[in-house]
N, C-alpha and C positions, 0 to 999 in steps of 0.2 A: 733699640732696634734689635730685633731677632736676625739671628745667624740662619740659613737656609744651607743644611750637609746638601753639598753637590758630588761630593764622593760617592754616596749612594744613589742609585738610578729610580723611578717613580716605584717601578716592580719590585724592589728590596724595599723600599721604606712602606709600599701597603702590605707587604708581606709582615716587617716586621710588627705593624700598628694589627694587622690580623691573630698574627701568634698572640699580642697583649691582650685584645678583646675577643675571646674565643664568644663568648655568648650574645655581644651587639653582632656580631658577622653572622650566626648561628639564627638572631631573632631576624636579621636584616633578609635572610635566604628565605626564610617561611613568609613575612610580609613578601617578597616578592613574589614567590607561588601562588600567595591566594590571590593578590592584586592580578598575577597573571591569567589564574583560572576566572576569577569574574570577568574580567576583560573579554577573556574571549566565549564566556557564553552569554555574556550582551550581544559583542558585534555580532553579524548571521553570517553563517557559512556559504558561501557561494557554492552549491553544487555543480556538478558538471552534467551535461545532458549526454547522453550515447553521444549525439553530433558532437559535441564538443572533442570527443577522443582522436577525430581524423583530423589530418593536416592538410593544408595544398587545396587540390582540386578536387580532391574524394570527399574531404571538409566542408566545403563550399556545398557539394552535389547533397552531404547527408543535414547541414543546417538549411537546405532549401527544404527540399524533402518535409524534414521535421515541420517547419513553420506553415507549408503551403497543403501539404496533405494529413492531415490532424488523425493519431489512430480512433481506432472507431473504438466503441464500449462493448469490453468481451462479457457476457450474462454467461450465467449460472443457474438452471433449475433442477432443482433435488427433485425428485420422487418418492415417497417412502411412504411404504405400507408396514405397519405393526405385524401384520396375518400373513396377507401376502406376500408370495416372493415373486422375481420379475419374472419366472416363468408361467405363473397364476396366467390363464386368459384373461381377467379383468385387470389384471397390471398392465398388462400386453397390450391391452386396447386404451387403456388413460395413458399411457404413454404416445402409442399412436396417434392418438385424437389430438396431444400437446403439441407435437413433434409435428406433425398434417397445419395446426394452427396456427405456428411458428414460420414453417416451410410456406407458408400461405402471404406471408407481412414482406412487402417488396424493400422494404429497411433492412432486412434478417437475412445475412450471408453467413458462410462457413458454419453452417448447421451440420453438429453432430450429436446424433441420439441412438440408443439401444434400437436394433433393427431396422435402421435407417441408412439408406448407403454401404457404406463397407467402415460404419462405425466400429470400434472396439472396442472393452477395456474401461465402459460406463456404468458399470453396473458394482456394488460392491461386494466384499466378498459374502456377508450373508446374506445375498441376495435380495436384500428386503427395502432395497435402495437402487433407483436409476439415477443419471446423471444426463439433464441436455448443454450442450453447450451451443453459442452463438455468439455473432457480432452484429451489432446495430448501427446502419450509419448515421450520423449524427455525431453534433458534439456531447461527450460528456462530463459534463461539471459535477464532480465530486467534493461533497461537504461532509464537515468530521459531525458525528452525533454524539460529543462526550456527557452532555447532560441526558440521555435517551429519550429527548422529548419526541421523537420522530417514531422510535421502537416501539414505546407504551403509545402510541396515536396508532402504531401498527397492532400491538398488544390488545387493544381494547375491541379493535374490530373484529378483530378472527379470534376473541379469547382466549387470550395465550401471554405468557409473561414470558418476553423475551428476554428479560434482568434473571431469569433462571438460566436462561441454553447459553448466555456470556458466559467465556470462561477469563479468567485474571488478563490474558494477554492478551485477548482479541482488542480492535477498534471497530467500531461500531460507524459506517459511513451511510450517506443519503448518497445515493447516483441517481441524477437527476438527466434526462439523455434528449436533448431538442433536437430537430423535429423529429419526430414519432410518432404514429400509431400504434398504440400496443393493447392487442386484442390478451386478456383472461380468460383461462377455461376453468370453473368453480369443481373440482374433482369430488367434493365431500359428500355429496350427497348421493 
């Protein structure tokens, strides 16, 4: 039968089983870091939603809110001429014509474009670029395009490799926006 020291308390005797095996406690720590880091990039991260940040009744008022009034899909149209700069009259007017086509879609709120309204601040600095901006009401379901099957479907129709204009960091998404009508104005020709 083994003697069990009770003079020493559990803390003094791992201590001293620690100082004997420097390198099982040493391999013991690194097995638990990676066991830890797999661990947790299996489980998923619970994000928090803006709502989630309020408490109480401001909580309640911004988790209604979120769920019951869905934001709309803010768009993006570049304009860019090679030759042209946005003060060209024929920029001026393919711009207008977008911006008028746009303005024309009862889906299409908070329209802003180069000399529309009391827009500003769309235009870049070498001038050889407009910006329209808008929202569409609808929902929009966003899907990732990491194989660019969607890009080169885009690519092949307007002749353009868009595996060139990616840069390293970009992600490459499909926004797909129901219900809609959405009228194109073909500028190229």
């Amino acid at each position: 039968m083994s003697s069990i020291d009770t003079s020493r308390g559990i803390a003094a005797r791992l201590g001293s089983w620690s100082a004997r095996h420097k390198k099982s406690v040493l391999a013991g720590w690194f097995v638990f870091v990676a066991l830890a880091m797999m661990v947790s990039s299996v489980v998923p991260a619970n994000t928090l939603t803006k709502a989630d940040q309020f408490t109480g009744e401001s909580g309640r008022a911004e988790k209604t809110l979120e769920s019951s009034f869905p934001k709309p899909a803010t768009e993006l149209v570049l304009v860019h001429s090679g030759t042209l700069t946005a003060d060209a009259p024929a920029f001026k007017r393919g711009v207008k014509q977008l911006t008028a086509s746009f303005a024309g879609l009862s889906q299409v709120e908070h329209l802003r474009a180069p000399g529309y309204r009391s827009s500003t601040g769309l235009v870049s600095k070498d001038r050889h670029t407009a910006m329209i901006q808008f929202e569409i009401r609808g929902d929009a379901e966003v899907v990732p395009d990491d194989d660019y099957a969607f890009a080169d479907e885009v690519g092949a129709k307007y002749k353009a490799d868009l595996r060139a204009m990616d840069g390293d960091q970009h992600s490459r998404v499909i926004v797909t926006v129901r219900p809609t009508r959405v009228n194109a104005v073909d500028m190229s020709s």
